[in-house]
C-alpha positions as CSV (number, residue, x, y, z in Angstrom):
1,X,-19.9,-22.2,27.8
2,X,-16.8,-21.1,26.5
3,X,-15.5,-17.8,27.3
4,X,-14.9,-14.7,25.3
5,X,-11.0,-14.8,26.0
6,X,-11.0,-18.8,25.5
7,X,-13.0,-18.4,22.0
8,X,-10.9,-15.5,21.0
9,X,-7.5,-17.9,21.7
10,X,-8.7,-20.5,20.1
11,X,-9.4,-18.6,17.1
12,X,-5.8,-17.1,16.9
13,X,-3.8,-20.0,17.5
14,X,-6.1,-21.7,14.5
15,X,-4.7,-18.4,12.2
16,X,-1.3,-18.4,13.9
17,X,-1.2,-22.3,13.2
18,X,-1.9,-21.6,9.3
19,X,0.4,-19.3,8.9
20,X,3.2,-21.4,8.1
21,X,2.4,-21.3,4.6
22,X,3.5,-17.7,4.8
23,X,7.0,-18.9,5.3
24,X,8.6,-18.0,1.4
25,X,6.3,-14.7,1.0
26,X,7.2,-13.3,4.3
27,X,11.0,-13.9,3.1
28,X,10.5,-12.7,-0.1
29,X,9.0,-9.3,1.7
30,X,12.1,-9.1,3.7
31,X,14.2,-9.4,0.7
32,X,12.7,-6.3,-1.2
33,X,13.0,-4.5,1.4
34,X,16.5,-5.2,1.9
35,X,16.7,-4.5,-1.5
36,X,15.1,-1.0,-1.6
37,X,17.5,0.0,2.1
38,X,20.7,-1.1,0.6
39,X,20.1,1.2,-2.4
40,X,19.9,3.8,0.0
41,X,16.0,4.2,-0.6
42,X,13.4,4.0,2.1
43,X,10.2,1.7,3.7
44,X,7.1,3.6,3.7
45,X,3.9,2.3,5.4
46,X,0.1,2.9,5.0
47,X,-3.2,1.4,6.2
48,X,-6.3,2.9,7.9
49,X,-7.4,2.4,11.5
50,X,-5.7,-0.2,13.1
51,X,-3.4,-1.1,10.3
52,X,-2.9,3.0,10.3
53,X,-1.6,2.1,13.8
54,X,0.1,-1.1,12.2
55,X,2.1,0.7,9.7
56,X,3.1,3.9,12.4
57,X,4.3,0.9,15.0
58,X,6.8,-0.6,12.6
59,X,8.0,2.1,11.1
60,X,9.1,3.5,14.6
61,X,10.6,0.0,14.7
62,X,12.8,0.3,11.8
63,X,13.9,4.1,12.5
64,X,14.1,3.6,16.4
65,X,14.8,-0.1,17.0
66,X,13.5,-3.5,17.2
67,X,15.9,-6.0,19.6
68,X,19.3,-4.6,19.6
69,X,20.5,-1.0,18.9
70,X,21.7,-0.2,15.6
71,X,21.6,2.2,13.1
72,X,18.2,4.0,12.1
73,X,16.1,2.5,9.1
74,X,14.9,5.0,6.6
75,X,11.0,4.3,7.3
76,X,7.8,6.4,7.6
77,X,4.3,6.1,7.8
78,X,2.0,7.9,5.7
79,X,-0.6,7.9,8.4
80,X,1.2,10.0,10.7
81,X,1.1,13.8,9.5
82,X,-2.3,14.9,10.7
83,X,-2.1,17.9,8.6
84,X,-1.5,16.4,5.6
85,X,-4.3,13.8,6.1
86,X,-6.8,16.3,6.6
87,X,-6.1,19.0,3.4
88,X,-5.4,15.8,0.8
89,X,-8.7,14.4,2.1
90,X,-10.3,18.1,2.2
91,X,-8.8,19.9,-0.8
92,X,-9.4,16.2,-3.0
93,X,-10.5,13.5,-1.4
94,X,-9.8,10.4,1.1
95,X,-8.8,8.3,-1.5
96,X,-6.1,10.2,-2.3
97,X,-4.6,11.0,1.2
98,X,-2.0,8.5,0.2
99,X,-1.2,8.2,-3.2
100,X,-0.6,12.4,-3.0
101,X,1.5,11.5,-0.6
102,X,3.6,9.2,-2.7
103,X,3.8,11.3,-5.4
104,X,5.4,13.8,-2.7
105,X,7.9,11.6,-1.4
106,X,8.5,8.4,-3.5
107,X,11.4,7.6,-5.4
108,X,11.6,4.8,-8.0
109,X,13.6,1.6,-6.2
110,X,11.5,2.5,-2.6
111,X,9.4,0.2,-1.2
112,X,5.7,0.4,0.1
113,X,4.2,-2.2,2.5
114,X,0.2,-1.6,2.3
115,X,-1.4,-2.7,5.0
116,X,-5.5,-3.6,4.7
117,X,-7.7,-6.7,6.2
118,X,-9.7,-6.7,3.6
119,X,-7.6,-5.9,0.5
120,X,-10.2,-2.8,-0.5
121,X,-9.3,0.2,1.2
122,X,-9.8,2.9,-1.9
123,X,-6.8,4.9,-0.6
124,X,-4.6,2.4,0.3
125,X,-5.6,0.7,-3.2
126,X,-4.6,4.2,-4.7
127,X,-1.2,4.2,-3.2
128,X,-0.6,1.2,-4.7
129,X,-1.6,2.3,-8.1
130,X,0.6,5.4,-7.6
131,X,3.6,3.8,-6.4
132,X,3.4,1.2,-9.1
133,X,3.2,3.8,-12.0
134,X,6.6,5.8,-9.9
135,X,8.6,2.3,-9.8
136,X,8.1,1.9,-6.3
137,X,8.3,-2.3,-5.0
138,X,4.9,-2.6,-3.6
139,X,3.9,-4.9,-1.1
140,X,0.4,-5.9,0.4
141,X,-0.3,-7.1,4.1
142,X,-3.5,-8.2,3.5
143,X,-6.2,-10.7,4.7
144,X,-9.2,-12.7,3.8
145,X,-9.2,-13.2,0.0
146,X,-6.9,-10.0,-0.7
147,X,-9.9,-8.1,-2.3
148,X,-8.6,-5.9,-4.9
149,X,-5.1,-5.4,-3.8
150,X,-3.5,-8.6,-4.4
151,X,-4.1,-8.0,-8.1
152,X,-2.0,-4.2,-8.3
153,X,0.8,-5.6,-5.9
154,X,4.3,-7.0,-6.4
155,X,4.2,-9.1,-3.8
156,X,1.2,-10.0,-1.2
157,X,1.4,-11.8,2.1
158,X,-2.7,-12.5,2.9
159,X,-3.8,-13.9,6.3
160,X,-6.0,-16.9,6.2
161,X,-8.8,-15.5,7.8
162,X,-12.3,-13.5,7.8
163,X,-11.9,-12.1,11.4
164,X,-10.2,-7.9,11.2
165,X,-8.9,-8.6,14.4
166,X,-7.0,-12.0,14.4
167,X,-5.9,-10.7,11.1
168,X,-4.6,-7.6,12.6
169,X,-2.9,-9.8,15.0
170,X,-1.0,-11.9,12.5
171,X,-0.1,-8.8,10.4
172,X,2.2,-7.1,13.4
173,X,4.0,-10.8,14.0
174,X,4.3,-10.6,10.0
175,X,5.7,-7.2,11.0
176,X,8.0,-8.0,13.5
177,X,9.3,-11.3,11.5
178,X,10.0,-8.4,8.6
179,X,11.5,-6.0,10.3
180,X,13.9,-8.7,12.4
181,X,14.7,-10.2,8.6
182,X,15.4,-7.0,7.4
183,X,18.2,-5.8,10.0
184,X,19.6,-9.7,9.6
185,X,20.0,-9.1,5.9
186,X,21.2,-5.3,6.6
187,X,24.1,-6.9,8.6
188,X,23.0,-4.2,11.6
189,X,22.3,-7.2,14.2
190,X,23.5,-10.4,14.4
């Protein structure tokens, strides 16, 4: 019988594998991100639970660092202010903890990467509307079919699988590739 570790490998290397076909999306991610920096905007991130963790990890890669030093990112995650989390979703609602957010911070010409495995998160599907309707460049990091999000944004980069977790698992290499691509095409590593 095949183990729980063996099964679980086998599994991501079949996702890892597929993901070549990713190739021109994740470069086109990297480019409008590029885009929105070297206008002097900024990256923000959202996603709940793990891709909540997703979207705090890589911003903290694009303001700390990723290989080499350099010069801060502008980057933030919207998941990250506990206090504005819990009066959006007290005073409104969840689905809005977000988008009010947005509305908050955003400037046209930013740039929002939403993170969700399954392409339905209400709130992170609200962000998307909102940013759309401010001008922000909206990007999905989605999986399985990329439910509802794929249709509201710019761009979408969707894991070929059904499995949260090896989809989670291809969305921080996805990450990692996009920040990397970004400080290439920002000239801030070499």
């Amino acid at each position: 019988m095949e183990s729980l570790f063996k099964k679980n490998l086998n599994e991501h290397l079949d996702v890892i594998e597929r993901l070549n076909m990713l190739d021109a999306k994740v470069s086109e991610a990297i480019d409008l991100i590029t885009s929105s920096l070297k206008d002097k905007k900024k990256l923000m991130i959202c996603g709940n639970g793990g891709s909540a963790a997703d979207a705090q990890h890589l911003a903290a890669e694009f303001t700390g660092r990723f290989i080499k030093d350099r010069i801060p990112l502008a980057a933030l995650a919207l998941t990250t202010d506990s206090s504005a989390l819990t009066c959006i979703s007290n005073d409104y609602s969840y689905k809005e903890v977000f988008s009010r957010q947005l509305l908050a911070l955003a400037k046209a010409g930013d740039c929002l990467l939403a993170i969700s495995t399954s392409g339905n998160s209400e709130n992170v599907l609200a962000a998307v509307e909102e940013a759309n309707r401010i001008g922000v460049k909206t990007i999905g990091l989605l999986g399985r079919d990329g439910g509802n999000l794929i249709k509201v944004c710019n761009m979408s980069i969707v894991v070929p699988s059904e499995v949260t977790a090896r989809i989670q698992e291809a969305h921080i290499l996805i990450g990692h590739t996009i920040c990397g691509g970004v400080e290439i095409n920002m000239g801030v590593v070499k």
